[in-house]
C-alpha positions as CSV (number, residue, x, y, z in Angstrom):
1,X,0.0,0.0,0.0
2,X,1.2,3.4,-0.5
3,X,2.2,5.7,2.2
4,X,2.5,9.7,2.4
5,X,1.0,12.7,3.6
6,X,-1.8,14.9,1.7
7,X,0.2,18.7,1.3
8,X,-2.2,21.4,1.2
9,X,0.8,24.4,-0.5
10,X,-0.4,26.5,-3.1
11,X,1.3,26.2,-6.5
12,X,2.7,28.6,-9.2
13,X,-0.1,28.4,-12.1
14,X,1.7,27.7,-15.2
15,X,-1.4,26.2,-16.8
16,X,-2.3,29.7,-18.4
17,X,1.1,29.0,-20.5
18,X,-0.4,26.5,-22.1
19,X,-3.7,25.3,-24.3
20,X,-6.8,23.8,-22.5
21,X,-6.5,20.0,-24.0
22,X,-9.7,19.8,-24.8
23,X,-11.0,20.1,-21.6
24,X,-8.9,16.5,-20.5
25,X,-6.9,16.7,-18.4
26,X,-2.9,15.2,-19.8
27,X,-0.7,13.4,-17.4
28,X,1.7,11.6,-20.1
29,X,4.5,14.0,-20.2
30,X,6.6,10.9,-20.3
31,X,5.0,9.9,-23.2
32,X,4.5,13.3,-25.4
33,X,4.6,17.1,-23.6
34,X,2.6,20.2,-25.3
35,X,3.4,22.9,-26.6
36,X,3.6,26.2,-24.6
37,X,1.2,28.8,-26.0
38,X,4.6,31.1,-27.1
39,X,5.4,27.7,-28.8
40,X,2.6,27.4,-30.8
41,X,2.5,31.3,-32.2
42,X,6.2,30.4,-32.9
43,X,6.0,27.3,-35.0
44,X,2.5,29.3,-36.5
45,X,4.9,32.0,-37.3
46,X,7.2,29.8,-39.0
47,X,4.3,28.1,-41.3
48,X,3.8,31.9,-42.5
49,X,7.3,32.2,-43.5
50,X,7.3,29.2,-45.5
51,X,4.1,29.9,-47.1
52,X,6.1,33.3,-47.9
53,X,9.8,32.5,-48.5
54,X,10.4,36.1,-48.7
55,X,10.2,36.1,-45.0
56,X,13.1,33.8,-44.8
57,X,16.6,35.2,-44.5
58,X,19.8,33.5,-45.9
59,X,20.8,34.3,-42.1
60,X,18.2,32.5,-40.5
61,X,19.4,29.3,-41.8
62,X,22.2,29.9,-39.3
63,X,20.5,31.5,-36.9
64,X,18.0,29.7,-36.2
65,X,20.3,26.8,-34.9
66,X,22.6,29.0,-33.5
67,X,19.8,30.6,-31.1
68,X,18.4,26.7,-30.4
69,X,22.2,25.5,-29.7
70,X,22.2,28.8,-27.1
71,X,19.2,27.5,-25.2
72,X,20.4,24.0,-24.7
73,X,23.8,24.8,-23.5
74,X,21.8,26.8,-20.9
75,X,19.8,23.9,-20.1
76,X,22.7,21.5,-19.2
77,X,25.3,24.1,-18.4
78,X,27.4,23.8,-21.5
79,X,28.8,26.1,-24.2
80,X,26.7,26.3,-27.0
81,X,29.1,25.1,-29.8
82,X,29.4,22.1,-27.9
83,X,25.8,20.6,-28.6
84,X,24.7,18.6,-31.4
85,X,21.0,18.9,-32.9
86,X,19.0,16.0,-33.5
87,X,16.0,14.8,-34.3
88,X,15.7,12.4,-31.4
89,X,17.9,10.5,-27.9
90,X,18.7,7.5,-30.5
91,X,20.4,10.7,-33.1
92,X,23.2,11.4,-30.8
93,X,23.4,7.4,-29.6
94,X,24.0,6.5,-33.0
95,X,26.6,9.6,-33.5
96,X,28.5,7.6,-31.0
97,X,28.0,4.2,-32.2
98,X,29.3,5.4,-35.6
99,X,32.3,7.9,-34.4
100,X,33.8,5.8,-31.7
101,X,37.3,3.8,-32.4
102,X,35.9,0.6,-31.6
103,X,38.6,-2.2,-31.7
104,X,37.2,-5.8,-32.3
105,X,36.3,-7.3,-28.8
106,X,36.0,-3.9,-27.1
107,X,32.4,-4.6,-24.6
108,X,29.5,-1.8,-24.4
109,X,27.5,-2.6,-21.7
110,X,24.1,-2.1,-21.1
111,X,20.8,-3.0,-19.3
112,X,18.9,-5.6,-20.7
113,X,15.3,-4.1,-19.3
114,X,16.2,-0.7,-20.8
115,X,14.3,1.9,-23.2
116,X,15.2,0.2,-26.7
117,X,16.4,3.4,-27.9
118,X,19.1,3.1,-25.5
119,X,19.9,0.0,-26.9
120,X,19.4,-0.3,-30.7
121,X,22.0,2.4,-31.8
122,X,24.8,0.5,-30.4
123,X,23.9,-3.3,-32.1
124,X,25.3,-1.9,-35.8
125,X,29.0,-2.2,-33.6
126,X,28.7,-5.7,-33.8
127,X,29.2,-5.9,-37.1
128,X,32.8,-4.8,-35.9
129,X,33.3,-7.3,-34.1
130,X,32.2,-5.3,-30.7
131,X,30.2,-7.3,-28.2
132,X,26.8,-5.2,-26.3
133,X,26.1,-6.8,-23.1
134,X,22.7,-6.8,-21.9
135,X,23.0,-6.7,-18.2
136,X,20.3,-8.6,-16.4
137,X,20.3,-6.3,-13.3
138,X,17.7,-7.9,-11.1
139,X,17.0,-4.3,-9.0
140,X,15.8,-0.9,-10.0
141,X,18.7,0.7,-10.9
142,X,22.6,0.2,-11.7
143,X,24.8,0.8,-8.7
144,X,28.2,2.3,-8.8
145,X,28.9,-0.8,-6.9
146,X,27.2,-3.6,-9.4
147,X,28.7,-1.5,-12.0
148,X,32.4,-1.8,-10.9
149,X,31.3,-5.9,-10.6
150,X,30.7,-5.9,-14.2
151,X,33.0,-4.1,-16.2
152,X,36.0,-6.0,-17.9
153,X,39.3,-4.9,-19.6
154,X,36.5,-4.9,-22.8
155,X,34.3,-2.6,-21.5
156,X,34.9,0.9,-23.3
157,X,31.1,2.7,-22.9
158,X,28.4,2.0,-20.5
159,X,25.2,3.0,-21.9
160,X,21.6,4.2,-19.9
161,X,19.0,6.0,-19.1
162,X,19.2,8.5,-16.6
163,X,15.2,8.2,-15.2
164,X,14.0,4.3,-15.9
165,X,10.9,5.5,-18.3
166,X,9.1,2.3,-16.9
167,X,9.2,3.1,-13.2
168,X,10.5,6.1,-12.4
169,X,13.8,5.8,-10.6
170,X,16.1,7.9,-11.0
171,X,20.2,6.6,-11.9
172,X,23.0,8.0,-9.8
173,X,25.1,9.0,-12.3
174,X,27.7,10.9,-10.0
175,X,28.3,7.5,-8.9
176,X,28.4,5.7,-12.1
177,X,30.9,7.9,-13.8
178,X,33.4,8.1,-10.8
179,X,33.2,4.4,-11.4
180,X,33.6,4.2,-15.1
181,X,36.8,7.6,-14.8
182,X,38.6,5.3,-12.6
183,X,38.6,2.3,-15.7
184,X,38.9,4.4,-18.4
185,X,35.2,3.9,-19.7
186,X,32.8,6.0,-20.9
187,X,29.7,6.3,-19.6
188,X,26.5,7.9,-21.8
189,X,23.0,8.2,-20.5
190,X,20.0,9.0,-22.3
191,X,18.7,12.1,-20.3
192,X,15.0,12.1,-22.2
193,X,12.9,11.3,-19.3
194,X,14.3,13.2,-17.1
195,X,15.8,16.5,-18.8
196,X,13.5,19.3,-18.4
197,X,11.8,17.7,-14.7
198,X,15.3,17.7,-13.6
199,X,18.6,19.9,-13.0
200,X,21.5,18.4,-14.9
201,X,24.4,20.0,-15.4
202,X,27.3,18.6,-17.2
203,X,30.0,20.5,-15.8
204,X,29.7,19.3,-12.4
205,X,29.1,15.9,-14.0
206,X,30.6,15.4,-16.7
207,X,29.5,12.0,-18.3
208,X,31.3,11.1,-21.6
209,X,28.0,12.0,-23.4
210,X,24.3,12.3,-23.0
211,X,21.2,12.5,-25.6
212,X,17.8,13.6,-24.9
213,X,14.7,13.6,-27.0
214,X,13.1,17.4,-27.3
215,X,9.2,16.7,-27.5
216,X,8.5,15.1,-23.6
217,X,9.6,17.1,-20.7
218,X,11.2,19.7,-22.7
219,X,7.8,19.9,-24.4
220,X,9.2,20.4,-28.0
221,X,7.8,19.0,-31.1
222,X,7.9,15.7,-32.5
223,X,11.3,14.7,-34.8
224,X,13.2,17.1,-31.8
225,X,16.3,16.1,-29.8
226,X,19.9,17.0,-29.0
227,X,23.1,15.2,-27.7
228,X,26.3,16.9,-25.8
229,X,29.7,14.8,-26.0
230,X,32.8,15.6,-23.9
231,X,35.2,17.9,-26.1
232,X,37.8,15.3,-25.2
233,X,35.6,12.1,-26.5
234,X,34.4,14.3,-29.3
235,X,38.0,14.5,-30.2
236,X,38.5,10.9,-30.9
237,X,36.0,10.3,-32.7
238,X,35.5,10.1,-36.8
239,X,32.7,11.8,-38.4
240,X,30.7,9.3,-40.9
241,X,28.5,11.8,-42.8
242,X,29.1,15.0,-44.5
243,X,26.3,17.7,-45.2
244,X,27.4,20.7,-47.5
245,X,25.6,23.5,-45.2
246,X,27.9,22.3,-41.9
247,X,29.8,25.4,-41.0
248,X,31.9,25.6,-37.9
249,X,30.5,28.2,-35.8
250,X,31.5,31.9,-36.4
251,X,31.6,31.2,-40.1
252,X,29.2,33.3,-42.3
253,X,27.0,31.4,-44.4
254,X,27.0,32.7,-48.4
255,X,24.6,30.9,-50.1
256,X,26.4,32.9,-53.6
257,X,29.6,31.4,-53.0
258,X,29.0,27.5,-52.9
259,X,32.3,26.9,-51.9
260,X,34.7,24.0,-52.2
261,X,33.8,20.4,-52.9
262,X,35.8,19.4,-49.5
263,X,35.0,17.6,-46.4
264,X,36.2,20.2,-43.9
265,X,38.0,18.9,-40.7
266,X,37.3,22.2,-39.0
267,X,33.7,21.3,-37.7
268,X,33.7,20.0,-34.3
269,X,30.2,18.9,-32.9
270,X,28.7,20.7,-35.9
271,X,29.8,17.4,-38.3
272,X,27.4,15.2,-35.9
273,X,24.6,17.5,-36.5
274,X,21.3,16.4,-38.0
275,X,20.7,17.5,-41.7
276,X,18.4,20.1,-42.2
277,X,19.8,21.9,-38.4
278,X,17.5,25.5,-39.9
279,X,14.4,22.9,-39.6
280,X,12.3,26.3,-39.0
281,X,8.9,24.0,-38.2
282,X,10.2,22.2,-35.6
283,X,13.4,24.3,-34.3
284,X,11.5,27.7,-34.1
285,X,8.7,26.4,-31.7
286,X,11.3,24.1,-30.0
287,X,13.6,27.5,-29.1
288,X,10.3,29.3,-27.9
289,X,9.5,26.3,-25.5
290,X,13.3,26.6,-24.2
291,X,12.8,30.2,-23.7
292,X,9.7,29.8,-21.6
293,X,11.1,26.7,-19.8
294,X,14.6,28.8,-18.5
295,X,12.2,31.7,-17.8
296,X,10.7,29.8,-15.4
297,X,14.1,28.2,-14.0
298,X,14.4,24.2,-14.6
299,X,14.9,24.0,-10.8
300,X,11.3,26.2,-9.9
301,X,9.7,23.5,-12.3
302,X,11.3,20.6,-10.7
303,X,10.4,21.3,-7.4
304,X,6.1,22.1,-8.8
305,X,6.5,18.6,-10.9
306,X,8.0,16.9,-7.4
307,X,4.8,18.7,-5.3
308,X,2.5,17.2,-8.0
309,X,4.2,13.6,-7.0
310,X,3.8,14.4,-3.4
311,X,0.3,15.0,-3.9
312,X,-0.7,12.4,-5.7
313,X,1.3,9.5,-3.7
314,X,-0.1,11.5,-0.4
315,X,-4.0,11.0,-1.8
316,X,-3.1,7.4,-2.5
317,X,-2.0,6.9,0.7
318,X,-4.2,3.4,2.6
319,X,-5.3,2.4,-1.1
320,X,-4.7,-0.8,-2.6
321,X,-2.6,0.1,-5.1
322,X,1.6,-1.0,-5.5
323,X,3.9,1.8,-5.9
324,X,6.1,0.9,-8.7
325,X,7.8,4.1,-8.7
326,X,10.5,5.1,-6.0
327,X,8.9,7.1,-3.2
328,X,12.1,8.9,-2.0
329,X,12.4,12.4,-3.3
330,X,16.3,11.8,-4.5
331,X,15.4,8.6,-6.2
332,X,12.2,9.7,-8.4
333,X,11.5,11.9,-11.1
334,X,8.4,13.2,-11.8
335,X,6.7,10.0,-12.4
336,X,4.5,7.9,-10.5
337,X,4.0,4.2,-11.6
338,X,1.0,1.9,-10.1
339,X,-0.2,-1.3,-10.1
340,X,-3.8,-2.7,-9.0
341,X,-3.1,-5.5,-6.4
342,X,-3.8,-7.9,-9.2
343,X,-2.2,-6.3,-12.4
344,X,-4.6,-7.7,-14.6
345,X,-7.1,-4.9,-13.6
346,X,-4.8,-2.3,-14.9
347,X,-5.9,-2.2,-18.0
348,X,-9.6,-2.0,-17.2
349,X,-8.4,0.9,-14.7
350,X,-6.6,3.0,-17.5
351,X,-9.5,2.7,-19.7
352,X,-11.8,4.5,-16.3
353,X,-9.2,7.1,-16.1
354,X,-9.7,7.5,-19.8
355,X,-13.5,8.0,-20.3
356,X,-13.2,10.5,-17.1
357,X,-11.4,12.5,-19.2
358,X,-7.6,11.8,-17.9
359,X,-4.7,10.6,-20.0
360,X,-2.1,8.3,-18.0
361,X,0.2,5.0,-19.9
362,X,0.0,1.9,-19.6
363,X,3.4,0.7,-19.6
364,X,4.7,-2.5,-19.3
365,X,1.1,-3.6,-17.5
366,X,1.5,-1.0,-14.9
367,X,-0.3,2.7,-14.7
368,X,2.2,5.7,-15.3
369,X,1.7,8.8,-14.5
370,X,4.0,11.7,-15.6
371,X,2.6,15.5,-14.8
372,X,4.8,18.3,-15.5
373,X,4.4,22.2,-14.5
374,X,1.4,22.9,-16.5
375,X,-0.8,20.4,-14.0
376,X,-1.9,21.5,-11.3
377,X,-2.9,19.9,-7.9
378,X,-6.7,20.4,-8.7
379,X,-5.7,18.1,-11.7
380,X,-3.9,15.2,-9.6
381,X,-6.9,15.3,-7.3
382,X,-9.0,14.4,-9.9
383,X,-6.6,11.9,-11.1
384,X,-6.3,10.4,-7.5
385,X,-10.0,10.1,-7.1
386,X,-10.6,8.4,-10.6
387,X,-8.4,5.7,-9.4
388,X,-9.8,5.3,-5.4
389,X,-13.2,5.2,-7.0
390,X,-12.1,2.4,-9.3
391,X,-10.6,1.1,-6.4
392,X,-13.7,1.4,-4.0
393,X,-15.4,-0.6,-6.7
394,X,-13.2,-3.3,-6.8
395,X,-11.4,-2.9,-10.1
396,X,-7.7,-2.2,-8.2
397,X,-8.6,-5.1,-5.9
């Protein structure tokens, strides 16, 4: 049974930043997050432009990343020329599948209940003779103890997620990479379910790389994401693509001069970018959702998501429902994960929660919930009582 204590603190309302979801009521930020409202006039914006190329500038084809590249080293606490656009977490795990020096026998290790797109980039690196090992773990999350157990004079990158997107918990990595810095292995994590809910900053722990999609808790759009890889690991790696509009940064794009038909070696992180980095649909409203995001402060969001999770594990307290989820404040992110005493009910419970108007996951046979800062509690309430009713009538039983 779960076990907490109902808080009764009033909330800032971030709602009014955001659309009205058709009167429902969306607690699936894990799954997709919406648009801010300055989002939408942005990406709305950008569909006038394009409907009237005039409006767009040769400059905007750089600016436009540039400005995005800003906001995400802001996010994570790194410099801007450092990030890599993408279009999803799996863009910037594949950038390191591809670019790494992989010698035949090197190890990547890995969990074998992790999100697949953790996994699949790094399965083409067998066909170089590179072994992934999927780690049966057995327990929520990888220790920095288990983790020293495991690795092998192999082992050259440990890969996961940073928040487990099936229950919640949230991945020491502080702990993990002192681990993997003192064998000389890199450790990457795929930040998506946590980036945006969370504080991470790079330069106070500085993993070997991280990805993260853009369109959950950093409530981008679709097709959205970035990566950030050390400037050292970056540095031994070989680019396998070449795209004729990659510039390094400073350099003026002129579209009259098209230049030399020459891969340049000058590029840094901007010869992992995604093609297409001026993307105006999806970049523009992307970098207005930033801007809204760090004008509210990623640490003031984190601690309304974490009051959300408070309040909804308090109103559950006595019920008959399994917490899945962690319920320590250091071990969660903002994602609550519940089971009815017999699972098979869950689905019949989702479905309740459905027709009453409130969208939750079912993941993995268990009930997710993921609310971000345009909830509020009035919201969770609801949410909370949907499920004791179902409860009270025997579904969770």
């Amino acid at each position: 049974m779960l076990s907490g204590r109902l808080q009764t603190e009033t909330l800032p309302d971030y709602s009014r930043a955001f659309g009205d979801f058709n009167g429902r009521v969306w607690l699936n930020t894990a799954h997709q997050g919406p648009l801010p409202l300055l989002a939408i006039e942005a990406a709305e914006r950008a569909l006038a432009a394009k409907a009237s190329p005039n409006l767009i500038a040769d400059e905007d084809f750089v600016e436009v990343p540039h400005r995005l590249r800003r906001l995400l080293g802001r996010v994570i606490g790194a410099r801007a020329e450092e990030i890599i656009l993408g279009n999803s977490a799996s863009w910037g795990l594949q950038v390191l599948a591809n670019g790494l020096p992989w010698r035949e026998g090197d190890e990547i290790l890995v969990l074998a209940d992790e999100f697949p797109a953790t996994i699949f980039p790094w399965l083409l690196t067998e066909r170089r003779g590179v072994t992934v090992r999927q780690l049966e773990l057995g327990e929520p999350v990888l220790s920095a103890e288990r983790l020293e157990q495991e690795l092998s004079a192999r082992t050259r990158v440990v890969a996961v997620n940073w928040v487990r997107s099936l229950t919640g918990h949230v991945v020491h990595l502080a702990g993990l990479q002192q681990v993997c810095d003192h064998f000389g292995v890199h450790l990457v994590a795929n930040v998506t379910q946590g980036l945006g809910a969370l504080p991470l900053d790079v330069a106070t722990t500085p993993l070997a790389a991280i990805s993260c999609s853009g369109f959950k808790w950093l409530c981008g759009p679709y097709a959205t994401g970035f990566a950030w890889i050390r400037p050292d690991v970056l540095a031994t790696m070989e680019p396998v693509q070449g795209y004729w509009l990659a510039l390094p940064d400073g350099v003026e794009l002129d579209l009259n001069v098209e230049g030399e038909h020459r891969l340049r070696d000058d590029l840094g992180a901007r010869a992992y970018d995604v093609f297409g980095t001026a993307n105006f649909l999806n970049f523009v409203p992307w970098a207005a959702a930033l801007e809204y995001l760090l004008a509210q402060g990623i640490e003031a969001i984190a601690a309304h998501d974490q009051a959300l999770v408070e309040r909804l594990l308090a109103a559950l307290d006595g019920s008959p429902y399994h917490l899945v989820s962690p319920r320590e404040a250091g071990e969660r992110a903002a994602i609550v994960v519940v089971s009815a005493g017999d699972s098979s009910r869950n689905e019949q419970i989702q479905r309740q929660l459905d027709a009453a108007g409130i969208d939750v996951a079912l993941r993995a046979g268990n009930i997710r919930l993921s609310p971000h800062l345009y909830n509020t509690f009035t919201e969770v309430d609801l949410a909370s009582a949907t499920l004791l009713r179902a409860s009270s009538t025997g579904v969770a039983r």
